[in-house]
C-alpha positions in Angstrom: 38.8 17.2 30.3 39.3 14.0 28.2 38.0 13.9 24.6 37.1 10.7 22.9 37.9 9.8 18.9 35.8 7.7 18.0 35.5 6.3 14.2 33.0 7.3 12.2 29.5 5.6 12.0 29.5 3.5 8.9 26.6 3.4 6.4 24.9 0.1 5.0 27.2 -0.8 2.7 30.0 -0.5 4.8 28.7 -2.2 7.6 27.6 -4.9 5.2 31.2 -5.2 3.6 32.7 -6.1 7.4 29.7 -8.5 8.5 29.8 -10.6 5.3 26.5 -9.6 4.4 24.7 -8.6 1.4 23.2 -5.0 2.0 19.4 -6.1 2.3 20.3 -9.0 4.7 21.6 -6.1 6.9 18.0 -4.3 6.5 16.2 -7.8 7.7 18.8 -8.3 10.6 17.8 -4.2 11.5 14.4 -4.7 11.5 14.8 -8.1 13.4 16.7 -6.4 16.0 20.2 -8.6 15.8 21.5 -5.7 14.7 22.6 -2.4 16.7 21.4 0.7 14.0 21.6 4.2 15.3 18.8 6.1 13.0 20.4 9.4 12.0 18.2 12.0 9.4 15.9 8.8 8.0 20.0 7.2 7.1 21.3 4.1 9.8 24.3 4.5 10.9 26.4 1.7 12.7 29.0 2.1 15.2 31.9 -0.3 14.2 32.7 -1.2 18.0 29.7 -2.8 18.1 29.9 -4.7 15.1 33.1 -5.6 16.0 31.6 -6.9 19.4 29.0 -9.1 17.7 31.3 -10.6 15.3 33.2 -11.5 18.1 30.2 -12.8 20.1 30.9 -10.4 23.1 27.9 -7.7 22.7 25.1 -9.1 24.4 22.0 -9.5 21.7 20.2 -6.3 21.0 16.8 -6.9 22.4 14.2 -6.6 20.1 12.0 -3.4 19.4 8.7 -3.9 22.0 5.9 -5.1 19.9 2.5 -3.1 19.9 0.0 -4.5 22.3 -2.9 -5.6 19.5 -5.7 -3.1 20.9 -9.2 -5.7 20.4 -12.4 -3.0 19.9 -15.5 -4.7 19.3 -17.5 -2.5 17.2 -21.4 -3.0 16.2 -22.4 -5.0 13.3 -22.6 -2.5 10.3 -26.6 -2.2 8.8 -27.3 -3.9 6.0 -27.7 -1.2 3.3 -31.2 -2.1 1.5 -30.9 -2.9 -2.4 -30.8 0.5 -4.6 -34.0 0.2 -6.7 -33.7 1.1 -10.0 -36.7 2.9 -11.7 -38.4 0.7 -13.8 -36.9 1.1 -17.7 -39.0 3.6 -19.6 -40.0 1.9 -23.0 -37.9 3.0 -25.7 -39.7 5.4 -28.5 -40.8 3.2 -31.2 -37.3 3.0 -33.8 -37.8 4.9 -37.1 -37.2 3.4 -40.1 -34.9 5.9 -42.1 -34.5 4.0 -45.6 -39.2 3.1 -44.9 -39.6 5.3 -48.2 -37.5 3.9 -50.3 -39.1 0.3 -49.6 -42.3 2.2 -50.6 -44.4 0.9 -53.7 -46.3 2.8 -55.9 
């Protein structure tokens, strides 16, 4: 039975530090698929064999992630709601003058 050593799976910044890259250009090349991620626990991890292998240009490129096959559903037009009537405005009770009696004469 052989057992292999292998180094352990670098995190971002570590993988950033041997590629030359700032850590969010690593993210973009991730999500663009240039680079080889293993997702661990919601962490990436990167193997550095095969960072090694890019840098020298003798990993093949990592094929991009399968986009989604846009799903086209053509729905009935929504109805047109009809305009909430408001209740016509009931007229105001007529304003009392407080200060009337002291305008008073006589």
């Amino acid at each position: 039975m052989t057992t292999e050593t292998r180094e352990p799976l670098w995190r971002v910044g570590e993988a950033a530090a041997f590629l030359g890259y700032k850590k969010g250009t690593v993210y973009k090349k991730v999500r663009a698929g240039e680079v080889p991620v293993r997702r661990i626990g919601g962490g990436l991890r990167f193997d550095p064999a095969e960072l090694a292998a890019i840098g020298r240009n003798e990993a093949p490129v990592p094929r991009p992630r399968a986009a989604a096959t846009p799903v086209v559903v053509e729905a009935a037009p929504l109805p047109v709601k009809a305009a909430a009537k408001r209740p016509p405005k009931q007229s105001r009770k007529p304003r009392v003058d407080r200060y009337a009696h002291l305008l008073r004469t006589g």
